[in-house]
C-alpha positions as CSV (number, residue, x, y, z in Angstrom):
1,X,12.5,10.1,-9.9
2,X,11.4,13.4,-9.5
3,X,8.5,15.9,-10.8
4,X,8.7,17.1,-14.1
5,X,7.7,20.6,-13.3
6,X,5.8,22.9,-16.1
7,X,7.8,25.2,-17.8
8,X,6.6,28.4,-16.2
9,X,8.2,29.9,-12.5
10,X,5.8,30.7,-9.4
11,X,6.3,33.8,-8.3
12,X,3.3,33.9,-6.3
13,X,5.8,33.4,-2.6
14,X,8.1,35.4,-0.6
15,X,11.0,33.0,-1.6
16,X,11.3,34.2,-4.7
17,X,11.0,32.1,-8.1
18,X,10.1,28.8,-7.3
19,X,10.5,25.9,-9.7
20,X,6.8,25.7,-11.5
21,X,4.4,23.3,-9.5
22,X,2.4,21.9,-12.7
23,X,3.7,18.1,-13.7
24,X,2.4,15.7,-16.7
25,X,1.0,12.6,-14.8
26,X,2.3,9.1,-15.9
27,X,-0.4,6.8,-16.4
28,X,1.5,3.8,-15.0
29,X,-0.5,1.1,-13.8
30,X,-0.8,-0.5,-10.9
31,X,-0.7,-4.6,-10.3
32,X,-3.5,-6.4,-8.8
33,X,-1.4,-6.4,-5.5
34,X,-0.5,-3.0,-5.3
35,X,-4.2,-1.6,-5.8
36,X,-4.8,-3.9,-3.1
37,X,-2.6,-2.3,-1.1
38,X,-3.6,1.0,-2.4
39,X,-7.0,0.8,-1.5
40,X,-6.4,-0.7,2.3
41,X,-3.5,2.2,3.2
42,X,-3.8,5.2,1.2
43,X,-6.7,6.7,3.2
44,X,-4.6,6.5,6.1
45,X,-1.0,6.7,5.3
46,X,-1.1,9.0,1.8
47,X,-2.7,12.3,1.0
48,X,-3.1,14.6,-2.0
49,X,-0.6,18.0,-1.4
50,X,-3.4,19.8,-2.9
51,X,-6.4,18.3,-0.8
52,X,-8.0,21.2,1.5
53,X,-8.6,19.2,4.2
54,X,-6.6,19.1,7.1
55,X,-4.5,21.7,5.7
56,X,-1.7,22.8,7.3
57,X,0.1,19.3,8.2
58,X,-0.3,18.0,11.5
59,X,2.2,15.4,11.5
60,X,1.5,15.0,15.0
61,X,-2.1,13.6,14.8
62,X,-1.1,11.9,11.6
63,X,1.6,9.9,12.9
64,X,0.2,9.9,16.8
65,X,3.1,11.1,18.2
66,X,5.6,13.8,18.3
67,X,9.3,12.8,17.0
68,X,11.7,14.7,14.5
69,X,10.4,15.0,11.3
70,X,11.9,14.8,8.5
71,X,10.7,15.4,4.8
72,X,11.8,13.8,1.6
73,X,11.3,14.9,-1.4
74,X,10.8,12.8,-4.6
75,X,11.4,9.3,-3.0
76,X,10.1,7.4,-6.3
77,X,10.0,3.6,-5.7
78,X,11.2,4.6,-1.8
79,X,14.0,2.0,-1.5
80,X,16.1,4.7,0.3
81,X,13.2,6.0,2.5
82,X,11.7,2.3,3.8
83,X,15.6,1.6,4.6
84,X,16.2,5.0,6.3
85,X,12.5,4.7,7.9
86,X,13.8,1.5,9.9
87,X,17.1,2.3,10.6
88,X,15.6,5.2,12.6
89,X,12.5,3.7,14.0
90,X,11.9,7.0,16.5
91,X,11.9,9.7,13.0
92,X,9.0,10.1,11.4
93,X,9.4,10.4,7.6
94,X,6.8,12.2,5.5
95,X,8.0,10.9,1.7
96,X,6.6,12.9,-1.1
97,X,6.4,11.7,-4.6
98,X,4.1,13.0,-7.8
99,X,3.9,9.4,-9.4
100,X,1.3,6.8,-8.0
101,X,3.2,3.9,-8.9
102,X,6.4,4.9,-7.0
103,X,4.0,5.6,-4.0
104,X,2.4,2.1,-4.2
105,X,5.5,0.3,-4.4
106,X,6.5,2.3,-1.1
107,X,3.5,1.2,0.8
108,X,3.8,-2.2,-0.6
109,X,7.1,-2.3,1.5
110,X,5.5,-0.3,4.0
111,X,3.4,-3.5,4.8
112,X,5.5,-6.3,3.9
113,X,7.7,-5.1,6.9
114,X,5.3,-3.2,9.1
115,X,6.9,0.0,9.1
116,X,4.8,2.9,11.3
117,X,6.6,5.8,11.3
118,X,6.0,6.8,7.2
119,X,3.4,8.9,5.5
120,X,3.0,9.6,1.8
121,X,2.2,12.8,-0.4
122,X,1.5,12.7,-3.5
123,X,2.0,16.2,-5.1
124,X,4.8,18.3,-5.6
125,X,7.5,18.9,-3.0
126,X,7.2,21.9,-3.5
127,X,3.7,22.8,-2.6
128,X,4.2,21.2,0.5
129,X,7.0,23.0,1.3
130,X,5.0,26.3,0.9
131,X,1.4,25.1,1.8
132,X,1.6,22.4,4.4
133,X,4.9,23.0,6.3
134,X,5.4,25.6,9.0
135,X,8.9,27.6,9.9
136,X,11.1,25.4,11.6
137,X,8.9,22.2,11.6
138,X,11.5,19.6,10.3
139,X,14.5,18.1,11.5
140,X,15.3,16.9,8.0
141,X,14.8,17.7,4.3
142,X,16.1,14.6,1.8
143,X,17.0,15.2,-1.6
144,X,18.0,12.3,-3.8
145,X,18.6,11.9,-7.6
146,X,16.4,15.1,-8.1
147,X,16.1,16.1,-12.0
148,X,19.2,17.4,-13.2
149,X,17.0,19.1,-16.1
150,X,20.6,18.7,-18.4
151,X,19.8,20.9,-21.1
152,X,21.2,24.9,-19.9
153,X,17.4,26.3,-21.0
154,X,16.2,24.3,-18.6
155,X,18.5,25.0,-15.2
156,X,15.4,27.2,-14.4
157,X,13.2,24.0,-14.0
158,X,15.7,22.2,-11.6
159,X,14.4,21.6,-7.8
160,X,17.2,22.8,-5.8
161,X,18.0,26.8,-6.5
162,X,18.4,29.8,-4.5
163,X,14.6,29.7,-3.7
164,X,14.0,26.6,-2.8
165,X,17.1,26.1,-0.9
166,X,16.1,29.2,1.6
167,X,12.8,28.0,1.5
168,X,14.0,24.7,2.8
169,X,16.2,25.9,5.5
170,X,13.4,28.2,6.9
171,X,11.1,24.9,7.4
172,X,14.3,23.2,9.4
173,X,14.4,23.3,13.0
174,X,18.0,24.9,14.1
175,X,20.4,22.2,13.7
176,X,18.0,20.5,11.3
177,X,19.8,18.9,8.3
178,X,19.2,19.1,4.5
179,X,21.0,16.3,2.8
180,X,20.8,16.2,-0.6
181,X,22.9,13.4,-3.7
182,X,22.9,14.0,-7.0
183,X,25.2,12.2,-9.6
184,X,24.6,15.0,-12.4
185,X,28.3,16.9,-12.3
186,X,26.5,20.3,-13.6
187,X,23.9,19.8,-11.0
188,X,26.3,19.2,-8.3
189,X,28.0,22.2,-8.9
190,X,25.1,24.3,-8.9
191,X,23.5,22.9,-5.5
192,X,26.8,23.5,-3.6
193,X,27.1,26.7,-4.8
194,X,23.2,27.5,-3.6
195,X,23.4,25.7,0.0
196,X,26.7,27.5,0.4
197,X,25.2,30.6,-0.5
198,X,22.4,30.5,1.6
199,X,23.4,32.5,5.1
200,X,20.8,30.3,7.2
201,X,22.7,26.9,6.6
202,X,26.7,25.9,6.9
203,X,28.2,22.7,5.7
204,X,28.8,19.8,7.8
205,X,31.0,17.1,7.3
206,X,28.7,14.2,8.5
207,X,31.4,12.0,9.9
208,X,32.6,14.3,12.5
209,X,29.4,15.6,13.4
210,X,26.7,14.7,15.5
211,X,23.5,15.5,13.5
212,X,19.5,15.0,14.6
213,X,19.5,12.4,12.0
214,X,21.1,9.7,10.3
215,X,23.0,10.5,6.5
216,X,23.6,7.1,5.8
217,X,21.5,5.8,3.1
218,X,21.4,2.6,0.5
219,X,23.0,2.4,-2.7
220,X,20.1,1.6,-4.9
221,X,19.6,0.4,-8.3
222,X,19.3,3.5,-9.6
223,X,22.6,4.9,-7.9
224,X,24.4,1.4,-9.0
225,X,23.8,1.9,-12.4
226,X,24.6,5.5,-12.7
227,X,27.9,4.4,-11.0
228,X,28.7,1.3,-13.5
229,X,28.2,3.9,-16.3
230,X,30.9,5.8,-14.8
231,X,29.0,8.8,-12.7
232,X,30.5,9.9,-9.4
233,X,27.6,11.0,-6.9
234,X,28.5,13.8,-5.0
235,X,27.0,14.5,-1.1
236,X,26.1,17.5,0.5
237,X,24.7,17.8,3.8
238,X,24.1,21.1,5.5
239,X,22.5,22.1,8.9
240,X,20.4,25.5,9.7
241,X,22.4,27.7,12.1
């Protein structure tokens, strides 16, 4: 799942106002294997979105190599990025998620199948976005499941608006891809009507275009349940001009 952003807006960027940055941290803990795991990867794999050092990214010291790049934001328990990581062995995926346990879980997978071409954030997708990522730097942005924030006093709080969304496309390469599912009908609504809006991006229909990346991810638990209880999740993908 996704951040839980603070109530208030930031204001402080050209974009706009951006969904608040601030999040209440879960104090999940971690098994005996997964602080195992923690300990060994995290201090090369994972890295704070609000640590000064090294700031901005560069993915290409961090991974060791230069391939497309493609950002995902809020990849909780990262079933759909460790699948998406393999099935594209030459991408390199930078997943970004505010909640330690979702991370650990990822690099648990990470090493049960020796997958290299994944780095973790922990933070807010946002401040990476603004802080870490230069203009046209990514191939891909992934948005999945974000927070529909249900409640109309709280649309404000939800990830993917006007701001955001140009934010996004300025960070993709031209031809890069944002794909984003959500199964929240309100939600759904509301990002078309944003990445249609939003002059730097057009929609694609992914099965009759050839795109950098794939846009073929799992179903997962999440998704399956959320289907069984009768939601329909709705796809968009769009690509900067």
């Amino acid at each position: 799942m996704h951040a839980q952003p603070g109530v208030g807006l930031r204001p402080d960027t050209p974009w706009g106002y951006l969904p608040a940055t601030s999040f209440r941290s879960r104090r999940s803990a971690l098994s005996n294997s997964q602080r195992d795991t923690w300990e060994r990867l995290w201090p090369t794999l994972g890295r704070q979105a609000d640590d000064p050092e090294g700031q901005p990214l560069d993915a290409r010291n961090w991974f060791g190599r230069v391939a497309p790049l493609v950002l995902e934001i809020g990849c909780g328990s990262g079933t759909s990025t460790l699948a998406m990581a393999k099935a594209e062995p030459d991408v390199d995926v930078i997943a970004v998620e505010i909640y330690r346990r979702g991370l650990a879980q990822l690099l648990c997978g990470i090493d049960n199948d020796q997958v290299s071409n994944i780095r973790l954030i922990r933070g807010n997708g946002i401040d990476v976005l603004t802080d870490l990522l230069a203009p046209a730097s990514l191939t891909g942005v992934r948005v999945f499941f974000p927070d529909p924030w249900p409640k109309a006093r709280h649309h404000k709080r939800r990830l993917l608006q006007s701001a955001t969304v140009a934010l996004i496309a300025d960070r993709l390469l031209p031809g890069g891809v944002l794909h984003a599912a959500t199964d929240h009908p309100g939600y759904a609504e509301q990002i078309g009507e944003v990445g249609d809006a939003e002059s730097q991006l057009v929609r694609v229909d992914p099965g009759t275009e050839s795109l950098p990346i794939s846009t073929t991810r799992p179903t997962t638990k999440y998704e399956t349940k959320a289907q069984e209880a009768g939601s329909t999740v709705c796809e968009f993908v769009w690509k900067r001009r």
